[in-house]
C-alpha positions in Angstrom: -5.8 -4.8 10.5 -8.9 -3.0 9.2 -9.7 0.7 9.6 -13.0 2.3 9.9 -14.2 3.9 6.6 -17.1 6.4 6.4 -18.8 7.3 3.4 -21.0 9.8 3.0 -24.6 9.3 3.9 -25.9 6.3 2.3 -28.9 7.9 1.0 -26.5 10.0 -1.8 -25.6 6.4 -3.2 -27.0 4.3 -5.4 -29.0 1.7 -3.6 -27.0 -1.2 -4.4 -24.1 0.7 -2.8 -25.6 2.0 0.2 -26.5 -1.9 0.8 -22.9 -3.0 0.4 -21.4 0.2 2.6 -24.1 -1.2 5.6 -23.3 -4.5 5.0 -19.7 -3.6 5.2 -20.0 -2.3 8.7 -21.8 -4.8 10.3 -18.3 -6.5 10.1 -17.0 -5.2 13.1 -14.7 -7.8 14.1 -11.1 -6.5 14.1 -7.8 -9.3 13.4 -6.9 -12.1 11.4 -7.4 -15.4 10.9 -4.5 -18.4 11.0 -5.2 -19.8 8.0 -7.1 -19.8 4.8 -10.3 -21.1 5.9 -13.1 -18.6 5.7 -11.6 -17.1 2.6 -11.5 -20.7 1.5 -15.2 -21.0 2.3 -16.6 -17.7 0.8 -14.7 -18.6 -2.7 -16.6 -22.0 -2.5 -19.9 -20.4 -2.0 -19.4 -18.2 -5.0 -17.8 -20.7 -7.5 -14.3 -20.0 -6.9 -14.1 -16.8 -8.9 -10.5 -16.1 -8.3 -9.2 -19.2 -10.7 -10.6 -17.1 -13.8 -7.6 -14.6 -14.1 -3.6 -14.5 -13.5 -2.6 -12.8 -10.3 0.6 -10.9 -9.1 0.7 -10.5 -5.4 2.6 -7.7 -3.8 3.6 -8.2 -0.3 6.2 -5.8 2.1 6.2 -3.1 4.8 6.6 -0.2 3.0 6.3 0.5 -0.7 3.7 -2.4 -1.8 0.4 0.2 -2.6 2.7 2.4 -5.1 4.4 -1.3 -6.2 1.0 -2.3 -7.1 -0.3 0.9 -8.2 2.6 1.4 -11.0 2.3 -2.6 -11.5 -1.3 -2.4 -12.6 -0.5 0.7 -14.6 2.4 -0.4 -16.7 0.5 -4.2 -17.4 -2.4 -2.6 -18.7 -0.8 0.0 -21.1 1.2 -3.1 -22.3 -1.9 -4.8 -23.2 -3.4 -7.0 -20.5 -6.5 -6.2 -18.9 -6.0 -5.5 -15.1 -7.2 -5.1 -12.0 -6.0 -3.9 -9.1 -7.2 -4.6 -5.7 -5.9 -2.7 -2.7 -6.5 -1.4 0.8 -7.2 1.0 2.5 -9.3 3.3 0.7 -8.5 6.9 1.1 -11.9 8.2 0.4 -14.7 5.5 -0.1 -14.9 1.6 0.1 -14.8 1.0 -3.6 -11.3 2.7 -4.4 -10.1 -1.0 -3.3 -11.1 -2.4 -6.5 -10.0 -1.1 -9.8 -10.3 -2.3 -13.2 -8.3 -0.8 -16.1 -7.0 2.3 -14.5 -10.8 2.9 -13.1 -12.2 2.8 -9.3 -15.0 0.2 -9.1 -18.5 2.0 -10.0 -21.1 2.3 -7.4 -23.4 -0.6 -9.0 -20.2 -3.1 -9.7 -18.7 -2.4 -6.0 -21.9 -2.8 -4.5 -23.3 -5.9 -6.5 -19.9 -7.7 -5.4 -20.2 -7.1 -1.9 -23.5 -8.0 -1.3 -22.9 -11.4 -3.6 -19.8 -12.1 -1.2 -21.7 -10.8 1.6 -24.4 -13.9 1.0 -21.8 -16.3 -0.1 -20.4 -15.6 4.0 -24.5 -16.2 5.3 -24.2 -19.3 3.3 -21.0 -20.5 4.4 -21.7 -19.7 8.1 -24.6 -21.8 7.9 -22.5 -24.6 6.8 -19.7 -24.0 9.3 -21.5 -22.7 12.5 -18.1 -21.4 14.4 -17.2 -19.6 11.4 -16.6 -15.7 11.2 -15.5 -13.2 8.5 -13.1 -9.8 8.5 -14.2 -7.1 6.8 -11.2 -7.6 4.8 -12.2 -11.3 3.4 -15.4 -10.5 2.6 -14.2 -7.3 0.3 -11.5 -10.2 -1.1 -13.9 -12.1 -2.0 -15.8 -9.4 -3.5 -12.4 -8.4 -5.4 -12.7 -12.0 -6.9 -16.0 -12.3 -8.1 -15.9 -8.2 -9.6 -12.7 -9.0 -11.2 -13.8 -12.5 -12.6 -17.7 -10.9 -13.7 -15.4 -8.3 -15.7 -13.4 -10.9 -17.1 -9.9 -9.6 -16.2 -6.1 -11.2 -17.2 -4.7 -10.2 -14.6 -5.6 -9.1 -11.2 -2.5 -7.0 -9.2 -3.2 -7.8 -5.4 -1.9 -5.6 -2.7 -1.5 -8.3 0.7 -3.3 -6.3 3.4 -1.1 -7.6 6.2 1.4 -10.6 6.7 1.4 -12.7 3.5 0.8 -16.5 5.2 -2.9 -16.1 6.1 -3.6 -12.7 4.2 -6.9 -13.6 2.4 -5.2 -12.7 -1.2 -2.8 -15.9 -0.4 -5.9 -17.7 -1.7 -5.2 -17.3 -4.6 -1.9 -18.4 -6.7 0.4 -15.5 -7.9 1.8 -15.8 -10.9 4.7 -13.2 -9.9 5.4 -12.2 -6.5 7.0 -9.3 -5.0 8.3 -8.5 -1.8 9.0 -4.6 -1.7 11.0 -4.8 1.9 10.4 -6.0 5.7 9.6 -3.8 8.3 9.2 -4.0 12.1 4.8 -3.4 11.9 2.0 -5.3 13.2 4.6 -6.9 15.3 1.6 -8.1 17.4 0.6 -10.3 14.7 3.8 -10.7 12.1 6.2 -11.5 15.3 8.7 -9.2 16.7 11.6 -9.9 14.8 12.4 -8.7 11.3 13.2 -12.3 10.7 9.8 -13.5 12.1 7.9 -10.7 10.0 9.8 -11.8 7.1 9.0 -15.7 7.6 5.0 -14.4 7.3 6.1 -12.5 3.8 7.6 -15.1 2.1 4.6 -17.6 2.1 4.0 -15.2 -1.2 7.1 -17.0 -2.6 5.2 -19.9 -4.9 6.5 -22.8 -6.2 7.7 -22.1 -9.8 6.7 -18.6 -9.7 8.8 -15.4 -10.2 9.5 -13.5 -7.3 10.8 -9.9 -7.0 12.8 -9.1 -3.9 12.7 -5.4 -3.5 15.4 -2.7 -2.3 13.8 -2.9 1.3 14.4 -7.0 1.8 18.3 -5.9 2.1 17.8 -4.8 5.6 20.0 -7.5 6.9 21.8 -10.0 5.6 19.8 -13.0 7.7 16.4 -11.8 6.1 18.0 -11.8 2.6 19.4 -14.8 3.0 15.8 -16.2 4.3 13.7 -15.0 1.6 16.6 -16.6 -1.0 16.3 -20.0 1.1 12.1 -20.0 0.7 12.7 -19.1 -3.6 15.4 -22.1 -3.9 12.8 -24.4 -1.5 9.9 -23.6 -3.5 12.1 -23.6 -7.0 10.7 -19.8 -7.9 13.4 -18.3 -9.9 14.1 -15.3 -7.7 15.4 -11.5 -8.8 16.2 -8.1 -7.1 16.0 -5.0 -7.2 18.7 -3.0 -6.1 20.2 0.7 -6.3 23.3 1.6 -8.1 25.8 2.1 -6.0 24.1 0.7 -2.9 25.1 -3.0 -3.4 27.6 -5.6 -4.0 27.3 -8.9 -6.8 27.8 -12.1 -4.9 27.0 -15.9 -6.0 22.9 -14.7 -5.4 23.1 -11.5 -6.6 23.6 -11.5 -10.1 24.2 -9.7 -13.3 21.6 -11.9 -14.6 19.1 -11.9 -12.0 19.0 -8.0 -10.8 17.4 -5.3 -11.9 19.9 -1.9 -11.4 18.5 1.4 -10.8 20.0 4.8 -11.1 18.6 8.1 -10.1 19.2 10.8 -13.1 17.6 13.6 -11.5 16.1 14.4 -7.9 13.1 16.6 -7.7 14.6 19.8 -6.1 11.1 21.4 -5.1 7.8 19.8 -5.2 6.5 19.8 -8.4 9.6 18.4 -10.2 10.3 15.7 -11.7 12.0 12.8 -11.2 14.1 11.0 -13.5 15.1 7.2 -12.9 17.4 4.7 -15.3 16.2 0.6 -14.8 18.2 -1.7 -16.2 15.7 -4.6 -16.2 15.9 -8.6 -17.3 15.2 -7.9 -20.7 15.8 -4.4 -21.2 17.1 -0.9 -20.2 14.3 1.9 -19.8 14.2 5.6 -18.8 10.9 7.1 -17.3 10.4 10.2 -15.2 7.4 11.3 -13.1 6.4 13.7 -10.8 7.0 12.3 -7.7 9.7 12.0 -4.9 12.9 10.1 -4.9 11.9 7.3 -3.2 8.9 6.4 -5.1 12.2 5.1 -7.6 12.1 2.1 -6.0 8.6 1.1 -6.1 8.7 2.1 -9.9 11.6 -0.2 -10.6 10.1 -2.9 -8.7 7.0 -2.9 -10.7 8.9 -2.8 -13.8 10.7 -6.1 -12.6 7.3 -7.4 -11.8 5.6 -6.5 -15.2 8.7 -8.1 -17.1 8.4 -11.2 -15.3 4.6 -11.4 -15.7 5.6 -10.8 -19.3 8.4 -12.5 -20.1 9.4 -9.8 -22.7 11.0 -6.3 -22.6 8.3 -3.3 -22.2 7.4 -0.8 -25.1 9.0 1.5 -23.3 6.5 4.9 -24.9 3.9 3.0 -23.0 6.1 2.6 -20.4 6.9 6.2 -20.1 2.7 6.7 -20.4 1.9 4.5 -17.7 4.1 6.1 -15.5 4.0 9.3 -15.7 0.1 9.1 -15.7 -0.7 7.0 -12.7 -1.7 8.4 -9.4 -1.0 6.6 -6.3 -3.3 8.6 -3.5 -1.7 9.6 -0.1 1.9 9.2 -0.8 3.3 13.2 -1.6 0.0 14.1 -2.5 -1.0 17.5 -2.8 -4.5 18.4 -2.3 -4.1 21.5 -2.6 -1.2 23.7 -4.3 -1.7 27.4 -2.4 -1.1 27.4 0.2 0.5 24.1 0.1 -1.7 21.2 1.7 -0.4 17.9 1.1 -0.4 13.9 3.0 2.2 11.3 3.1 1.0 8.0 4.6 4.0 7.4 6.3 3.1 5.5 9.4 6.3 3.4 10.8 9.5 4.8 11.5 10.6 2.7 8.2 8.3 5.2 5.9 8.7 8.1 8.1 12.8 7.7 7.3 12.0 7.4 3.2 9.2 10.0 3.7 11.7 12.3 5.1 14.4 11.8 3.1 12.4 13.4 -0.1 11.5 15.8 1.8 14.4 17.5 3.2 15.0 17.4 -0.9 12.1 19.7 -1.9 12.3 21.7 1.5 16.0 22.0 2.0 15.9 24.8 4.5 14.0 23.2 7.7 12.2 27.0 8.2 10.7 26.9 5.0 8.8 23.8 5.6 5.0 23.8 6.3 3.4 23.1 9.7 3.3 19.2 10.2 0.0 17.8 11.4 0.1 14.9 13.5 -1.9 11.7 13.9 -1.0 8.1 14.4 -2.7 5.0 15.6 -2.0 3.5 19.3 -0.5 0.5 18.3 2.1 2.2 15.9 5.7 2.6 17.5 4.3 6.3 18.3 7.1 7.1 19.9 9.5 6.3 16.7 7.1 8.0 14.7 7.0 11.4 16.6 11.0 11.1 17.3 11.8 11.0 13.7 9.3 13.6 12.2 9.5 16.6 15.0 12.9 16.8 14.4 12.6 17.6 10.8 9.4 20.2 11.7 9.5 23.8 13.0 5.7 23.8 13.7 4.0 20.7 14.9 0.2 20.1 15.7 -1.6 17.5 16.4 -4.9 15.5 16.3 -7.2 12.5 16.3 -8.6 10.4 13.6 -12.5 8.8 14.1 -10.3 5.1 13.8 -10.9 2.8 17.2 -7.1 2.2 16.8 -6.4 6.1 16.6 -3.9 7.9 20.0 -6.3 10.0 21.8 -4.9 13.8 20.7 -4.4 14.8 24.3 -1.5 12.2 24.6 -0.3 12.8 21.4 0.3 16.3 22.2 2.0 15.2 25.4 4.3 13.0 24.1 5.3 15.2 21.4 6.1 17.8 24.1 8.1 15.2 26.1 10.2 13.9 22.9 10.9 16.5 21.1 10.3 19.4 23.4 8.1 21.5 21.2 4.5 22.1 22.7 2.4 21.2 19.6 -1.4 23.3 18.6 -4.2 20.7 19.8 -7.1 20.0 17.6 -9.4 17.6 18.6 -11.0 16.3 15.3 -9.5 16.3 11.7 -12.3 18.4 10.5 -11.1 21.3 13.1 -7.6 21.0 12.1 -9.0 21.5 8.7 -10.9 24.8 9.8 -7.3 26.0 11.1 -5.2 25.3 8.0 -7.9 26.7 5.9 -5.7 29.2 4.7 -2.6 28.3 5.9 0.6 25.8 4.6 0.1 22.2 6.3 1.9 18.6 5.5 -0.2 15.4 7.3 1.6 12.2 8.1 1.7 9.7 10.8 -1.0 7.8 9.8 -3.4 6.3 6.9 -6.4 6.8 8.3 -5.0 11.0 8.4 -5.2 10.8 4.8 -8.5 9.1 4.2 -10.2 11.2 6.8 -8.4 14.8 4.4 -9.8 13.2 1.6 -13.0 12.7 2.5 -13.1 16.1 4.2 -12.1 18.2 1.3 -13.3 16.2 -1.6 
């Protein structure tokens, strides 16, 4: 599902952009289409642009923007040129598209829209009962930006599902599922099985696939995912935790990737220090970051040996790693007093949010004030349960999103769960006003983040 972005007034941006940004929310139209069709149709209208470069696609609950994020990183200090294409933006439309480390410039964001956004007039001419998504037309935009820039390889974040996500249009020359997740269970289905079933479409015939930590959640979805890889013949590999698993006849010496914590950050701006043992070699990085971003980096060092084929340089590893940025996951936006957003927005992030957490703010007193928002179709209640209890001081508020739980019956549920009558702010921006100069951590929802990025950038 889409959210609504707002960048600043169009009249600050370059012309080219300001066209793209009204162009861009004219699509209106909320959902997703079964099947490949449109996307189909707008890649036809602009001469297939996504068969000029290799793709990986990264598909999963939780944990596939930082996959993709380090995955991009680490193929691009080893030598390939890459893009990366994900979504939501936290801050303005064109973060979706990077290339080389870089956000998309005004001119080259804007150019690719409009060009996709006539490829849809064009197709919707030929197919009268046709409509796009916001989300395919900035695919397709991905596509013909990445291709005009001549790319190798294009990292893809899926944006929901994995069967008819618009990025399936494309074949992935590595996969990766991070883990599965009850979310969008309007859509995916509401069993972890079901959701899973709509992942593994990702799974493509001779293609490497990366099963991440998260795809352990029970034994039945493992054991799907496994079936799709052997269907398909894509040679298969985890990712797994020392400590945390068992070999069996799937799970391999040969076809897992081990990873060991060597040091937890113990306040916020330590680092943390991981040990991979991948395919084709063993590497130590460190980063500042929280505990469980050690997953995501050891999934996208699976992915960027696969993609490969070879061992890493591990110095350019270590570079890539420490030096990439993944936006509204820990992020601090401000040091002191301490102002910081975790997009956590299922009770599955919430858990890993939390658990790095309670690491750098061991004493629960000593924590900042939570700020509260989360979208109506979220498990709200899940979200709420899990975070109050970790929280002295709550408040609450409302994003500008369509999808966004009115603040009024935020605070009232907060006060039902968790017994704790929360401060109200009705806007993000006043909330802002309030923690001006005081200590504040923002999760429950992505659109929080985007809306304190734009706010205070």
């Amino acid at each position: 599902m889409e959210k609504e972005s707002e960048d600043k007034s169009s009249g600050e941006y370059p012309e080219v952009y300001a066209k793209a940004l009204e162009i861009l929310r004219s699509y209106v139209k909320p959902g997703m289409h079964e099947g490949l069709d449109n996307i189909k149709a707008l890649c036809d209208e602009l001469g297939n642009p996504q068969e000029n470069f290799k793709a990986v696609q990264i598909a999963g609950t939780n944990g596939k923007t930082s996959t993709s994020r380090f995955s991009a990183a680490i193929l691009q200090d080893q030598g390939v040129s890459t893009a990366l294409y994900t979504s939501p933006e936290l801050a303005e439309r064109r973060e979706r598209m990077e290339i080389a480390g870089e956000v998309s410039s005004y001119e080259d964001f804007g150019q690719a829209v409009v060009e996709a956004y006539d490829a849809d007039l064009s197709a919707r001419k030929k197919f009268p009962e046709m409509w796009s998504s916001l989300f395919e037309v900035c695919t397709a935009a991905a596509f013909m930006l990445f291709s005009d820039k001549k790319v190798e390889c294009a990292v893809l974040e899926v944006g929901l599902g994995g069967r008819w996500d618009a990025t399936s249009i494309k074949y992935a020359d590595v996969s990766c599922i991070t883990g599965i997740g009850l979310d969008h269970v309007q859509i995916l289905g509401n069993t972890l099985e079901e959701i899973a079933g709509e992942k593994a479409a990702v799974i493509r015939k001779d293609a490497p696939v990366v099963f991440g930590t998260g795809t352990a959640i029970t034994k039945s979805v493992e054991k799907l995912l496994i079936e799709r890889a052997i269907k398909v013949g894509a040679p298969f590999y985890f990712v797994r935790e020392e400590g945390n698993f068992s070999y069996n006849s799937e799970l391999t010496k040969e076809n897992t990737v081990v990873f060991k914590i060597l040091e937890n950050p113990e306040h916020i701006f330590d680092e943390l220090s991981i040990e991979v043992k991948g395919i084709y070699d063993s590497y130590q990085v460190s980063k500042i970051a929280p505990s469980y971003q050690a997953q995501n980096i050891a999934c996208a060092i699976a992915v960027s040996e696969q993609y490969l084929g070879q061992a890493l340089d591990k110095d350019r590893l270590q570079d890539s790693i420490k030096h990439c940025r993944v936006p509204g996951r820990f992020d601090v936006f401000r040091k002191n007093p301490l102002a910081m957003v975790d997009a956590c927005h299922n009770p599955q992030s919430v858990e890993v949010f939390l658990s790095s957490l309670v690491e750098v703010f061991p004493n629960k007193k000593d924590r900042p004030d939570l700020l509260l928002a989360v979208l109506a179709d979220k498990d709200v209640e899940g979200i709420i349960r899990d975070l109050s209890e970790e929280f002295e001081s709550i408040s609450v508020t409302q994003t500008q999103s369509y999808r966004a739980l009115d603040y009024k019956s935020l605070a009232n549920k907060v006060e039902e769960i968790s017994g704790k009558r929360p401060k109200v702010f009705a806007s993000v921006a006043e909330a802002l006003d309030f923690y001006e100069e005081r200590a504040f951590i923002a999760c429950g929802s992505i659109t929080l983040g985007a809306e304190i990025a734009r706010l205070v950038k």
